[in-house]
C-alpha positions as CSV (number, residue, x, y, z in Angstrom):
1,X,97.2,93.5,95.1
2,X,100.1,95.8,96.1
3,X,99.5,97.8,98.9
4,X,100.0,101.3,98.9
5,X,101.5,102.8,101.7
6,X,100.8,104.9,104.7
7,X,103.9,106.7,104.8
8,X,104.7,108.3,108.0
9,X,108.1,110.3,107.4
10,X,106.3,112.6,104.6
11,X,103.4,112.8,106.8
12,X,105.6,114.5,109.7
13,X,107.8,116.4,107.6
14,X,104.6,118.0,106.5
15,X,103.1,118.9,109.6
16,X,106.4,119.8,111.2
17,X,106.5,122.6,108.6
18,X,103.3,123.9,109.7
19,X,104.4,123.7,113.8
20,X,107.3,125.4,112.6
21,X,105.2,128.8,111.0
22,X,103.1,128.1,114.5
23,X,106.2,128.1,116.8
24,X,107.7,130.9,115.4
25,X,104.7,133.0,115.7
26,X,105.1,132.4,119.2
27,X,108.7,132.9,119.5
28,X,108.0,136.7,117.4
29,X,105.6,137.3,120.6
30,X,108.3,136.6,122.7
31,X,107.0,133.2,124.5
32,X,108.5,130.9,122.7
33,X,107.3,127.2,123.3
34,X,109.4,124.9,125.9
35,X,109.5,121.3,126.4
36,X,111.5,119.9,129.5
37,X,112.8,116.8,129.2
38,X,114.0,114.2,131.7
39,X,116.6,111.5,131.6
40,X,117.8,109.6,134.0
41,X,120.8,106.8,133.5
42,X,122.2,106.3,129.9
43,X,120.5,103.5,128.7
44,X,120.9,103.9,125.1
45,X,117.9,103.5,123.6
46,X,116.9,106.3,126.1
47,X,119.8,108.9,125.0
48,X,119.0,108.1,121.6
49,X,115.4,108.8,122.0
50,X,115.6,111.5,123.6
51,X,118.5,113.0,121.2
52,X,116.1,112.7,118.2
53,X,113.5,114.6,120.6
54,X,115.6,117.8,121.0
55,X,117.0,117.3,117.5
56,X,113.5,117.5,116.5
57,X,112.4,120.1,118.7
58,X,115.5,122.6,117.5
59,X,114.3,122.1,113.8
60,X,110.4,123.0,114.7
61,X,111.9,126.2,116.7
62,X,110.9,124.8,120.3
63,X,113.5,125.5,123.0
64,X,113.9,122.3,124.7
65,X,115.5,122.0,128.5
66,X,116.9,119.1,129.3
67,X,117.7,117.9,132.8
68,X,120.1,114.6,132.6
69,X,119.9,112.7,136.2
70,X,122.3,109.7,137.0
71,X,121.4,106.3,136.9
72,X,121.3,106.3,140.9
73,X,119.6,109.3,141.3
74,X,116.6,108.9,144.1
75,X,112.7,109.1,143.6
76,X,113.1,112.4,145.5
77,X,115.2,114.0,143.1
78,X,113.3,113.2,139.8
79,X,110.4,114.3,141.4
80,X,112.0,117.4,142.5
81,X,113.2,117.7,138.8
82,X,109.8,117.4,137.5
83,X,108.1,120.1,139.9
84,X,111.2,122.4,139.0
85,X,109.7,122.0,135.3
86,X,105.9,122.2,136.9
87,X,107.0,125.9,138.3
88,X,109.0,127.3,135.8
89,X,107.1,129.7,133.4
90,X,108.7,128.9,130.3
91,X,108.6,125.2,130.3
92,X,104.9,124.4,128.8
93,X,105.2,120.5,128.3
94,X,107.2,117.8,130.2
95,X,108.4,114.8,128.6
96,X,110.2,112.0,131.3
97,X,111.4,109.3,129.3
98,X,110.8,106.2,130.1
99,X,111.5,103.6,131.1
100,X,112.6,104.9,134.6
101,X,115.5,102.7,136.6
102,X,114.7,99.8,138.9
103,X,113.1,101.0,142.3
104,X,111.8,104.0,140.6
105,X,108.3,104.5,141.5
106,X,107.5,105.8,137.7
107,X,103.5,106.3,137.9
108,X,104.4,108.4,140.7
109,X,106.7,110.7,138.7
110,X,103.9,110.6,135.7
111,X,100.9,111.5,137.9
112,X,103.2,114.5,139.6
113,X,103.7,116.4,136.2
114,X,100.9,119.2,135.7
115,X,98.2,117.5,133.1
116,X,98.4,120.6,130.9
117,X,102.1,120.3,130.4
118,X,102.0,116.7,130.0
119,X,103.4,116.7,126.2
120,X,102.0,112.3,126.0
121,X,98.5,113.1,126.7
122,X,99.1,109.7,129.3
123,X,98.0,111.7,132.4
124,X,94.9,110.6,134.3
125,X,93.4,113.6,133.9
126,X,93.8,114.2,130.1
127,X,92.7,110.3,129.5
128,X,89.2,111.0,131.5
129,X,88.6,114.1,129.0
130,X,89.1,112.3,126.3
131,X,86.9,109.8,127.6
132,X,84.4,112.7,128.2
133,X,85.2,114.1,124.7
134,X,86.6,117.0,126.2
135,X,89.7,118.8,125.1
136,X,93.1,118.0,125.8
137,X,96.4,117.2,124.4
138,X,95.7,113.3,122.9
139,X,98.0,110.5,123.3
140,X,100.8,111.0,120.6
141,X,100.3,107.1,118.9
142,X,97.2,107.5,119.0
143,X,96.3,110.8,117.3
144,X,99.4,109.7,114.9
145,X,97.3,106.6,113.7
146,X,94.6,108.4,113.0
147,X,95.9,111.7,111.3
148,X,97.6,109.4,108.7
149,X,94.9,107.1,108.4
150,X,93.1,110.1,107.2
151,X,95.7,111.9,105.2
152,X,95.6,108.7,102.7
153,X,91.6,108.6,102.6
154,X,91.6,105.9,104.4
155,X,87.7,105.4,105.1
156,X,87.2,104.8,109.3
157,X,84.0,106.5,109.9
158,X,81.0,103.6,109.8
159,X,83.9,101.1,109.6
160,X,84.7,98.5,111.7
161,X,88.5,98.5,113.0
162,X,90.0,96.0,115.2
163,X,92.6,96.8,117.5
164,X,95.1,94.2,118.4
165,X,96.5,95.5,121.9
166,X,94.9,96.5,124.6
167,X,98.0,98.7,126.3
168,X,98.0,102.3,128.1
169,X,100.0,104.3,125.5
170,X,98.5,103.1,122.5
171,X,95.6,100.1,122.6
172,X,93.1,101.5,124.8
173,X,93.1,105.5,124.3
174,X,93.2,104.5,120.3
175,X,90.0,102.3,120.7
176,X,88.4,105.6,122.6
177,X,89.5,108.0,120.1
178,X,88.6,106.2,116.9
179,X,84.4,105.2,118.8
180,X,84.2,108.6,119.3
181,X,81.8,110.9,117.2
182,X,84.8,113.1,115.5
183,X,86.2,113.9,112.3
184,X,88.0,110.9,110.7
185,X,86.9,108.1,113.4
186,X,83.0,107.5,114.4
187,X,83.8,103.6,113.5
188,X,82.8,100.2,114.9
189,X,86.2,99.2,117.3
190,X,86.7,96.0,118.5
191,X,89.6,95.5,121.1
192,X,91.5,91.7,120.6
193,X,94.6,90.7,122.3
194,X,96.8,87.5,122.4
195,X,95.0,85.8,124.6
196,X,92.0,85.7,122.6
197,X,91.2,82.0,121.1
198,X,90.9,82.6,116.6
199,X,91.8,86.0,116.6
200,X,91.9,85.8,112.4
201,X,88.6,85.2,112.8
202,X,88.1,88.7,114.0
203,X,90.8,90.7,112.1
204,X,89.5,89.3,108.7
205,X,86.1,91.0,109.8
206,X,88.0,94.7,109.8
207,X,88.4,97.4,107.0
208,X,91.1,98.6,109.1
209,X,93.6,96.6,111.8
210,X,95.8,98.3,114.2
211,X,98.4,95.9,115.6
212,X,100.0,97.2,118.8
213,X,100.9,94.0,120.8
214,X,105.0,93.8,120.2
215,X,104.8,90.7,118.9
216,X,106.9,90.1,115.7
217,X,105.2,88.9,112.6
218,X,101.7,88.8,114.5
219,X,99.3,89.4,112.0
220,X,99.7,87.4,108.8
221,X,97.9,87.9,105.3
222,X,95.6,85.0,106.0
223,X,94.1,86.9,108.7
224,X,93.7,90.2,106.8
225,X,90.4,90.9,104.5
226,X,91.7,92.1,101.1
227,X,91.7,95.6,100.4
228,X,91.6,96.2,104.1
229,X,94.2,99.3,106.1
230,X,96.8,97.8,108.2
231,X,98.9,99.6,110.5
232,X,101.5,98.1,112.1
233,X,101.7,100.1,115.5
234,X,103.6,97.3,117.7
235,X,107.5,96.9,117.7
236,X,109.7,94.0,118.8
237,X,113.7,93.1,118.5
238,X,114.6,89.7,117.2
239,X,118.4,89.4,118.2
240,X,119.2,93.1,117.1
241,X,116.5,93.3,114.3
242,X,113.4,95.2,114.7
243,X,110.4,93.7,113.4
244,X,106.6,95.1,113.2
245,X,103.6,93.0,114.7
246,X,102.4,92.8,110.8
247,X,104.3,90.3,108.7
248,X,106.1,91.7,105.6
249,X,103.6,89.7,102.9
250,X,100.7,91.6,104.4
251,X,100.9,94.4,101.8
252,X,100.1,91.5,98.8
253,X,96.6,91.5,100.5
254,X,95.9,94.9,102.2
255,X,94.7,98.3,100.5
256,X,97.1,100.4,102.7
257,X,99.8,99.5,104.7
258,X,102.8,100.8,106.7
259,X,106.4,100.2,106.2
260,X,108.4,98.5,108.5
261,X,110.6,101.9,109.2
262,X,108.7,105.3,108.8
263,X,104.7,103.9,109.4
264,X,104.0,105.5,113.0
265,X,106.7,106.5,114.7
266,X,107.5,109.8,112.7
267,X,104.1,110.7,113.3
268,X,103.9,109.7,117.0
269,X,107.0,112.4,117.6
270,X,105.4,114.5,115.1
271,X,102.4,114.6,117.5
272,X,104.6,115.0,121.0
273,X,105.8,118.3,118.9
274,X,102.5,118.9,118.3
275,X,100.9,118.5,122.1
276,X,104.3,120.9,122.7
277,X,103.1,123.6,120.4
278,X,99.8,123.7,121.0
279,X,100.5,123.7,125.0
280,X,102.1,126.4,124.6
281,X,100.0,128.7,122.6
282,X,97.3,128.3,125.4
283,X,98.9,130.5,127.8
284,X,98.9,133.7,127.6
């Protein structure tokens, strides 16, 4: 068996299209959508992020404002940065990148941006309504994972899918989101993580597996059922080379896979743009 694969990059290209029609609409009614975004220091992985983000944003016709701090600037002055976004009328979602430097007190930067301009969907109070069910901007990995879980057919609801991960931006929310009674999730969800003794003996229960634990090479085709969905959601460098938490010889054994490069990170910017657009069509 040869799996096919979940394929990310086409995914996001589509939907950008369709934020693109949906930004412009708003831009013809003169309130164009605006993300402020937040760097401080020049790590590079940061600047580089963050360059795709507006590169990104400028092809979907969001007008992104960036505010570049120095690697010494003080919890009082990213905080001030943040509120400046929180008060200005045209900024509708915040993005601060993380990670923050050393010293920085980053929940408190997090839980000082306004929940409905928080473009992650990582604020307290957007977590609790999606506990409730309530709406909200979801968490961009998330909602990813499951938007191209169904744009394959992947079948979730009724299923049982185990979740290798248990962390704030991805594990957790994506177990909530895929229990819950909505289109494309409604499954069984069981949460594992490296500390749990046989873990195969779990995984090779699941029609789908979610690794998100940054380990490389995690889940192996021994511990996959065949036919089963595996997304590899987890990252990790060895040396200079990034590997996924799901082993290259998985896709001999699963139904669906995703590719090294281009699984779920296309579709977890594709959803920040997303959270963007859709924040901003909600005022008025």
């Amino acid at each position: 068996m040869t799996a096919e694969l979940l394929d990310g990059t086409r995914l996001a290209s589509r939907m950008k299209m369709e934020l693109a029609d949906r930004a412009a609409r708003l831009a013809a009614a003169g309130r164009p959508a605006g993300l402020g975004t937040i760097l401080v220091g020049d790590d590079p992985s940061s600047v580089r992020y963050v360059d795709m983000k507006l590169a990104e944003c400028e092809e979907v016709g969001i007008v992104s404002q960036h505010a570049h701090l120095r690697a010494d600037a003080t919890q009082a002055e990213i905080e001030a940065q943040v509120d400046a976004f929180n008060n200005d009328p045209q900024i509708h979602s915040i993005l601060v990148q993380l990670p923050l430097p050393a010293g920085i007190n980053e929940e408190q930067v997090l839980l000082r941006v306004r929940p409905d301009k928080d473009v992650d969907g990582l604020h307290p109070t957007n977590l609790g309504r999606l506990v409730m069910g309530a709406p909200g901007p979801l968490p961009c990995t998330p909602a990813g994972i499951v938007e191209l879980l169904a744009a394959h057919q992947v079948p979730v609801e009724g299923k049982h899918v185990v979740v290798i991960g248990r962390g704030l931006t991805i594990g957790r929310p994506l177990a909530l989101l895929l229990a819950m009674r909505r289109p494309h999730c409604n499954a069984a969800v069981t949460v594992v993580h490296t500390g749990v003794d046989d873990m195969g003996a779990l995984t090779r229960q699941a029609d789908v597996i979610v690794a998100a634990a940054g380990v490389a090479g995690l889940v192996t085709p021994d511990m996959v059922k065949p036919g089963a969905a595996v997304v590899g959601a987890g990252t990790s460098f060895v040396g200079k080379k990034l590997f996924s938490d799901v082993a290259d010889e998985v896709a001999e054994v699963a139904g669906w896979i995703t590719p090294r490069i281009g699984g779920v990170g296309p579709m977890t910017r594709a959803m920040l743009l997303h959270n963007a657009v859709a924040a901003a069509e909600k005022v008025r």
